[in-house]
C-alpha positions in Angstrom: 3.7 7.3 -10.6 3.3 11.1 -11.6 2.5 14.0 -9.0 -1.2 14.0 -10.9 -1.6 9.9 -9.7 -4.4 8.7 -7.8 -3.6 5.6 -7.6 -6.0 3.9 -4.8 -9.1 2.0 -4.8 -12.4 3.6 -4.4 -14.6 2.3 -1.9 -18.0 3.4 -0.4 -19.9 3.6 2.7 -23.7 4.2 3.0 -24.4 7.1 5.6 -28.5 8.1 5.7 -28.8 6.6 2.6 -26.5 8.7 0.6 -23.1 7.2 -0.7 -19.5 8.8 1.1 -16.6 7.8 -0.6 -13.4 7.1 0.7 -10.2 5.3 0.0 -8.5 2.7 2.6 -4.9 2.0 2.2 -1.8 0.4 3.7 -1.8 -1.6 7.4 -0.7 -0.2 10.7 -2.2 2.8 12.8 -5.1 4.4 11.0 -4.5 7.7 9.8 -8.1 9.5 9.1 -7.6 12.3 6.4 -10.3 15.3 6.4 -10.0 17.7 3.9 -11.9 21.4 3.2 -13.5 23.3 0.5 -13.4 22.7 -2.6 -11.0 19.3 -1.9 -11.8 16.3 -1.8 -9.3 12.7 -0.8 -7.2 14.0 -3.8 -5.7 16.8 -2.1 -4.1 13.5 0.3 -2.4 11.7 -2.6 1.2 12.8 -2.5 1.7 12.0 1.5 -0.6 9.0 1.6 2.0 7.3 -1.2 4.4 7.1 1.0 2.9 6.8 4.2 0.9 3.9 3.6 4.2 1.4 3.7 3.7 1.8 7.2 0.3 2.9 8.1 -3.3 2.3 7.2 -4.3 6.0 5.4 -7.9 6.6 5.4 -9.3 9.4 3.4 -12.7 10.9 3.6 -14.7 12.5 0.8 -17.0 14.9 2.6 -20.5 14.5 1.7 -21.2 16.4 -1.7 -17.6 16.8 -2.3 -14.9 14.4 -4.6 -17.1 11.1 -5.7 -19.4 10.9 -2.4 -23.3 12.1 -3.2 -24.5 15.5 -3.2 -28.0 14.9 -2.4 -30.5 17.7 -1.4 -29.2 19.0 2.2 -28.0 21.5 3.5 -24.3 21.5 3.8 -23.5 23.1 6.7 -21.1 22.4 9.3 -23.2 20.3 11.7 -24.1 18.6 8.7 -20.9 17.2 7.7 -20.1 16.5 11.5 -22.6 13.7 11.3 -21.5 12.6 8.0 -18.3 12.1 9.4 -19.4 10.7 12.7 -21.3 8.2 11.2 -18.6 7.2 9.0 -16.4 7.0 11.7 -18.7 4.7 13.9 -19.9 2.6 10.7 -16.1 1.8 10.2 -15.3 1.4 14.0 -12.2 3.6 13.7 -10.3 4.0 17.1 -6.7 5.0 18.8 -7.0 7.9 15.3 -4.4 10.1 14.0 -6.4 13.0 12.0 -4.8 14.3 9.7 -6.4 17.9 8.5 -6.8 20.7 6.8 -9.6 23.8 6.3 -12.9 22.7 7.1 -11.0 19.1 7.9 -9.7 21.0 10.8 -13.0 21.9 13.0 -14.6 18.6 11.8 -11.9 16.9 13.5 -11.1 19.0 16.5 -15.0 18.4 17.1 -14.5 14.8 16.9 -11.6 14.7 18.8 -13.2 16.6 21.2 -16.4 14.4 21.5 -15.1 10.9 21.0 -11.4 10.7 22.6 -11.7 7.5 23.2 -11.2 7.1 19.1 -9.3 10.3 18.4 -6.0 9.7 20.0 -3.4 12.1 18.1 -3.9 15.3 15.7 -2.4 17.1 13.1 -3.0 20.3 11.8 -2.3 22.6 9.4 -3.7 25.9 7.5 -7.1 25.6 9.4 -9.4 26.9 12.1 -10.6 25.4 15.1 -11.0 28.7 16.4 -13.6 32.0 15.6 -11.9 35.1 14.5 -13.1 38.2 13.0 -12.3 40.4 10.1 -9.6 42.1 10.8 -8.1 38.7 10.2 -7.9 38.7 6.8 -5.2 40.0 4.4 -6.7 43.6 3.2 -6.6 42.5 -0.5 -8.8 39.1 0.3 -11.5 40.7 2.6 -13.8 41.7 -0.6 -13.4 38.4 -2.1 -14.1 37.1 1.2 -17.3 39.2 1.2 -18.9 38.5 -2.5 -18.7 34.9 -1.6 -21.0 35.3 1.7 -22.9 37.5 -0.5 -25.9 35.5 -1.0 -27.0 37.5 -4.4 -23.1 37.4 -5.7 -21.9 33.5 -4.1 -24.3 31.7 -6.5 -23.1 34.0 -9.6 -19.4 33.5 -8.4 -19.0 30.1 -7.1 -21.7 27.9 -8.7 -21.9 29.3 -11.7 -18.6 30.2 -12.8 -16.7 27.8 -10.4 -14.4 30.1 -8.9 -12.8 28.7 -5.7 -11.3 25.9 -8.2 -10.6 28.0 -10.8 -9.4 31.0 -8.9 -8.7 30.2 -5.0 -7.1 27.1 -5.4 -5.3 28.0 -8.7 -3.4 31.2 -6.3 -3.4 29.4 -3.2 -0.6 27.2 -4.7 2.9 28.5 -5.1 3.7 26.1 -7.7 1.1 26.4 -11.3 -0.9 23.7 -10.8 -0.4 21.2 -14.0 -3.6 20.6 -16.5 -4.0 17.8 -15.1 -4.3 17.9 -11.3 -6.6 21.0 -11.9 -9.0 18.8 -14.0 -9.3 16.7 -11.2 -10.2 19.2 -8.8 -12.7 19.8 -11.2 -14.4 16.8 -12.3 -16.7 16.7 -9.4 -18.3 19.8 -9.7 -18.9 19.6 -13.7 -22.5 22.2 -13.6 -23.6 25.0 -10.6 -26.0 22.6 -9.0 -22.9 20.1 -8.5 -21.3 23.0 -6.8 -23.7 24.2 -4.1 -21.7 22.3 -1.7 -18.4 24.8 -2.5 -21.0 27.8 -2.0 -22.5 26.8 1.4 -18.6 27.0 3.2 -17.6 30.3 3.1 -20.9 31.3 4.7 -20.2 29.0 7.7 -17.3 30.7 8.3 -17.0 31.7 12.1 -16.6 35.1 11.7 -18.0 37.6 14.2 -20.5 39.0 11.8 -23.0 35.8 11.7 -23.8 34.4 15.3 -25.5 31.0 14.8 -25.8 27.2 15.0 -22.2 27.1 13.0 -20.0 30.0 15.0 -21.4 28.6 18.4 -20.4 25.2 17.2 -16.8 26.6 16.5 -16.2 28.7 19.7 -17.2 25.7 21.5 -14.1 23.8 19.9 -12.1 26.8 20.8 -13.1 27.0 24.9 -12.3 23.4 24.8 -8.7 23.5 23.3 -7.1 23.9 26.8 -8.7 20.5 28.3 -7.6 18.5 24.9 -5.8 15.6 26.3 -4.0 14.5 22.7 -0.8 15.4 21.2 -1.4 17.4 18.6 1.3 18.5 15.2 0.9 21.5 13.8 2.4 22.4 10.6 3.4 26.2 9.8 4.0 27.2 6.2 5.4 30.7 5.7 3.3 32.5 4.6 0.5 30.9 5.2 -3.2 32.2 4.7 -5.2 31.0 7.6 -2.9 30.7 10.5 -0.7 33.8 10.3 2.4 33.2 13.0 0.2 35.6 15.8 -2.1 32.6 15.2 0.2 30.4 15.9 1.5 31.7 19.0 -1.9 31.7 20.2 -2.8 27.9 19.8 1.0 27.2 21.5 -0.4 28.8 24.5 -4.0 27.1 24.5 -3.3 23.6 23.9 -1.4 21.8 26.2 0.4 18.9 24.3 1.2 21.2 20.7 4.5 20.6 18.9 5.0 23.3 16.1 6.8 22.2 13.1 7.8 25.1 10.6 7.0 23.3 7.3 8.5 26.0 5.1 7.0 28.4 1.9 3.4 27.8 1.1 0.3 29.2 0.9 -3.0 27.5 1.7 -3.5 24.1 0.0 -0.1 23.3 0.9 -0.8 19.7 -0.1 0.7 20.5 -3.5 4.1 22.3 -2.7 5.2 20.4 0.1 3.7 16.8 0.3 7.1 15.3 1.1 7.6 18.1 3.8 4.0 16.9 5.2 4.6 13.0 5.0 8.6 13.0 6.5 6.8 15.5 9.5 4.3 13.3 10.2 6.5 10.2 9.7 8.9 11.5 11.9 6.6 13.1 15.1 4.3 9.5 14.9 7.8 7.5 15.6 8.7 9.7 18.0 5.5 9.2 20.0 6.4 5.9 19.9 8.4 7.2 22.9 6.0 7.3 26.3 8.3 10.0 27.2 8.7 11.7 23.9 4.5 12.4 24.7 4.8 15.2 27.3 8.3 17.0 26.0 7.6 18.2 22.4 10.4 18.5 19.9 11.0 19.6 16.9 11.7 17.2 14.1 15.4 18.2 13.8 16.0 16.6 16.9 15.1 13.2 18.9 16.6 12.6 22.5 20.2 12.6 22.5 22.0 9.0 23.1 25.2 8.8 24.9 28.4 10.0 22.5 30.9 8.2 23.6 28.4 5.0 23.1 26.0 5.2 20.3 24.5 1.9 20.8 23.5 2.4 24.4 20.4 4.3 23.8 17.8 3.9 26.2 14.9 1.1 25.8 12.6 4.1 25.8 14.8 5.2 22.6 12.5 4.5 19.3 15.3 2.2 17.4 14.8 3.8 14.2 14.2 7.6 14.0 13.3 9.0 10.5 13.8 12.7 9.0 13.4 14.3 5.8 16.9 14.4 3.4 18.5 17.3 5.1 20.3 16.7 8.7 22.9 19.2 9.0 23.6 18.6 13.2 26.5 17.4 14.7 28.0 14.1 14.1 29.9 11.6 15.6 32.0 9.5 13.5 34.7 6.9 13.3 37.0 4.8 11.2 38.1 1.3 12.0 40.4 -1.1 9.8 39.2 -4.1 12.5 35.8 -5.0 10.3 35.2 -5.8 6.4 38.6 -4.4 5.9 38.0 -1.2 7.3 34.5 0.6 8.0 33.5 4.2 8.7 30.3 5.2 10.8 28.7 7.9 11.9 26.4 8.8 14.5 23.6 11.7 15.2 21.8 12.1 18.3 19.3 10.0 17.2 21.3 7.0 15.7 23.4 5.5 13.8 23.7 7.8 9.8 25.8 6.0 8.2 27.9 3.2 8.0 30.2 2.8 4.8 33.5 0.4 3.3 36.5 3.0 3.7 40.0 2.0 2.9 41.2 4.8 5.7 40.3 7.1 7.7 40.6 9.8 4.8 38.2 7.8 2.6 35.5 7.4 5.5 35.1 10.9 6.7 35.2 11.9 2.8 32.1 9.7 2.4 30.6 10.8 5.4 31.6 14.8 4.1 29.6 13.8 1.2 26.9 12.1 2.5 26.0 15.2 5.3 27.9 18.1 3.1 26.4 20.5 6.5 27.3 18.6 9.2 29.6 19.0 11.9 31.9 16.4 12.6 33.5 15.4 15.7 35.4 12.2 17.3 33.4 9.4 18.5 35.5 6.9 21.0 38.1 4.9 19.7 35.8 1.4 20.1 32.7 2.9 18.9 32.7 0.6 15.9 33.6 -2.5 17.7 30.1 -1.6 20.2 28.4 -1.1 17.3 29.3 -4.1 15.4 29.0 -5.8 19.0 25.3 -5.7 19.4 24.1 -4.2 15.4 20.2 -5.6 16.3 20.2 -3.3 18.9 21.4 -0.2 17.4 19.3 2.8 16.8 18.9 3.8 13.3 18.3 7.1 12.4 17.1 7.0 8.4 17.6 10.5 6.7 16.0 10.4 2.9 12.4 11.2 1.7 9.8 9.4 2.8 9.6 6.7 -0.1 13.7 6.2 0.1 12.8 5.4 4.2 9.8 3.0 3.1 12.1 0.9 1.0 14.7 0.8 3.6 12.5 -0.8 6.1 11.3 -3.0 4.2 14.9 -3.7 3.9 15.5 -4.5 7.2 12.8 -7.4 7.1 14.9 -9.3 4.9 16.7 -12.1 7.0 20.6 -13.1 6.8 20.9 -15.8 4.1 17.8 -14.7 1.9 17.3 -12.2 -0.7 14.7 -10.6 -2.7 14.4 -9.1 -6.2 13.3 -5.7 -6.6 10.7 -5.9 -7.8 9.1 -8.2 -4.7 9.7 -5.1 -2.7 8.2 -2.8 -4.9 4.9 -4.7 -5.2 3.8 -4.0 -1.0 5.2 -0.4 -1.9 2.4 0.1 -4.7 5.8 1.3 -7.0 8.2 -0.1 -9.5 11.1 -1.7 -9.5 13.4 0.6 -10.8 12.4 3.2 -7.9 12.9 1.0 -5.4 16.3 0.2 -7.0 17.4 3.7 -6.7 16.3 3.9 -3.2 18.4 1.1 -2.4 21.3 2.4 -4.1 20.7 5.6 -2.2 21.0 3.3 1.3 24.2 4.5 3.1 23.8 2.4 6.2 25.3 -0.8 4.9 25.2 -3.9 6.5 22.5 -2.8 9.2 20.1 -2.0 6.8 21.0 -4.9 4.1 20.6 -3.6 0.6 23.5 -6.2 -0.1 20.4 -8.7 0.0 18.6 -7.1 -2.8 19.4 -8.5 -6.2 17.8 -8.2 -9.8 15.2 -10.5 -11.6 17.6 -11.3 -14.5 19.5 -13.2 -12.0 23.6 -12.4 -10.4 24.2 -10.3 -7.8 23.1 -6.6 -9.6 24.4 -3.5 -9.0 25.9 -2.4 -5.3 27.3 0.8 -3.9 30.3 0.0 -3.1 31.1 -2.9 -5.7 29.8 -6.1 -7.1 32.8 -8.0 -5.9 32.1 -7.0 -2.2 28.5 -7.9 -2.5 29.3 -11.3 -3.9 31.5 -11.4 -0.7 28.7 -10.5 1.9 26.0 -12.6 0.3 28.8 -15.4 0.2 29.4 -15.0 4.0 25.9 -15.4 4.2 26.2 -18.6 2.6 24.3 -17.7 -0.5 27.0 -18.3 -3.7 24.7 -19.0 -7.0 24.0 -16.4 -7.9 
């Protein structure tokens, strides 16, 4: 699948007559996706790939915007509210993650706000569930700003020429924006009457220059941020164009349960640099929840709570077993070598878990692979039985799984695969909505061996395929397992 691929199935719901669409993918917890202006569900695509191994990713088209109707209304902010709220009630949706962005953002605070018996977790990033004025702009934006609140110059500008797709969003991006994921933007809004919806926005804006139905609607979200009872993400990109690190600042002291991750460069539709960034985040914060006491001591994603180091498998029960991260730990490691298992084994532990696990002839060999594998990390002596706890009691160790988020997806579904059986690759690519030779190269990326049992996965053309560490040990561990005909 290319970074253009939308590769979901369409589905509709009927709201006051008029036809939303949406897309409804994967199982688990339901993650509700809002986006802003002029998006639509496609601006979700790149995270919802991988994420939907795990969860059930929801993604709204707001009325008049991607394939949903744009009947004859108004457009306006309360408008879309009950667009969505409908939708939300029509599909029964409850214990919600929201996921959101621009106009996504006040939607969904206002939901969260209104329903929390649904809206259980948010997260955030490069929108506004606040007023602001002015003076908040960048200098060089404030007379775009304008012409498009101008109502003699917004139809001229943003119906008829179609300038937030062909301008905004082009130089909101940091990367240029291939052919064809710019003709997608703008297939929905092929003539100016398809594009009123784009127009209406930037009037709604809650500046301090237009007091009304919209601007009281917004500083009501704002008064209430300091009585939200959810644990909210929020995801800074440097620059940034709405929430400017002053901003940022300011939300940390309003709402109570905030965890601020720094997502890196971007701009405003961060969506299309950083989708990885956004889906390993969000990954990540969602398992540590998982935690009851994770829910009232934010961290950041670099870190989980610590386990013992002198006993890596005797986490706490409150301990999520697995912890994920994006492919770049640099902390400090435990590690070990011991000649007492498979010949001699090599493991490694963060804070979180259990890194990696290797075949090393010696000592020298281990740490090398472990030097390789972590080039940033700091290594330090874990006790002298480490590896006989670990290989003690391997059910019960934490994992912590550092790759990108589709390299983590395959290696759960790894660790479904029970002793004695095995499954081509392509089996496990079908569930993942990719191919086989992907998930083949995720597996030969796994460096947790035994624990999480790539050994198990063999090729359609029959034998025992490809295997880090050598074909003849894999015929060896699928042997012990009892399975020999290959």
């Amino acid at each position: 699948m290319g970074f253009a691929d939308y590769p979901f199935s369409s589905r509709y719901l009927s709201v006051d007559g008029h036809r939303l669409h949406y897309i409804d993918e994967g199982r688990g917890p339901t993650l509700l996706f809002l986006h802003g202006n002029p998006t639509s569900s496609y601006l979700w695509r790149n995270i919802i790939k991988p994420l939907r191994a795990r969860y059930r990713c929801v993604a709204l088209d707001l009325i008049g915007f991607g394939r949903s109707d744009k009947p004859h209304i108004d457009y306006r902010f309360l408008t879309h509210y009950h667009y969505l709220q409908r939708f939300v009630a029509e599909l029964d949706l409850k214990d919600l993650t929201l996921v959101l962005h621009d106009w996504g953002g006040p939607l969904g605070f206002r939901l969260a706000q209104r329903e929390p018996e649904r809206v259980a977790r948010l997260c955030f990033m490069e929108t506004f569930p606040f007023t602001f004025d002015w003076e908040e702009f960048p200098l060089a934006a404030r007379p775009l700003v304008f012409a498009f609140r101008d109502k003699r110059l917004a139809p001229w500008l943003l119906q008829r020429h179609n300038l937030f797709v062909d301008l905004v969003l082009r130089f909101s991006v940091l990367r240029p924006l291939p052919r064809s994921v710019l003709a997608a933007y703008r297939a929905p809004f092929p003539d100016a009457r398809s594009r009123l919806p784009i127009r209406v926005f930037p009037s709604e804006l809650p500046l301090n220059d237009r007091p009304g139905e919209t601007h009281r609607a917004i500083a009501e979200i704002e008064a209430n941020l300091p009585r939200m009872i959810q644990p909210m993400l929020l995801l800074h990109f440097q620059p940034g164009a709405v929430l400017s690190r002053g901003r940022v600042d300011w939300l940390a002291r309003r709402i109570p349960h905030l965890e601020v991750v720094d997502g890196g460069a971007g701009l405003h539709y961060v969506q299309e640099d950083r989708p990885q960034t956004i889906a390993a985040a969000l990954e990540t914060w969602l398992d540590r929840l998982s935690d009851p006491a994770a829910v009232s001591t934010p961290i950041s994603t670099s870190t989980t709570a610590p386990a013992p180091a002198s006993a890596p498998t005797s986490a706490p029960t409150s301990t999520p077993r697995i912890a994920a991260e994006d492919d770049r730990y640099a902390g400090p490691l435990r590690w070990r070598w011991s000649p007492e298992h498979h010949g001699g084994l090599a493991a490694a532990w963060s804070e979180a878990g259990l890194v990696q696990l290797c075949f090393a002839a010696d000592a020298e060999d281990g740490r090398a692979q472990i030097e390789k594998r972590f080039p940033k990390a700091s290594l330090e002596p874990a006790d002298p039985d480490a590896i006989d706890t670990l290989m003690a009691a391997p059910a019960a160790t934490p994992l912590h799984l550092v790759g990108t988020p589709f390299q983590r997806a395959v290696w759960r579904a790894l660790l479904a695969i029970p002793a004695g059986q095995t499954r081509q690759y392509g089996e496990l690519a079908g569930p993942l909505n990719s191919q086989a030779r992907a998930v083949g190269n995720a597996v030969g990326a796994n460096r947790i061996a035994l624990l999480v049992p790539c050994h198990r996965v063999v090729p359609r053309a029959g034998g025992p395929g490809a295997y880090h560490w050598g074909v003849t040990r894999k015929k060896a561990l699928l042997a012990d397992e009892g399975i020999k005909d290959l």
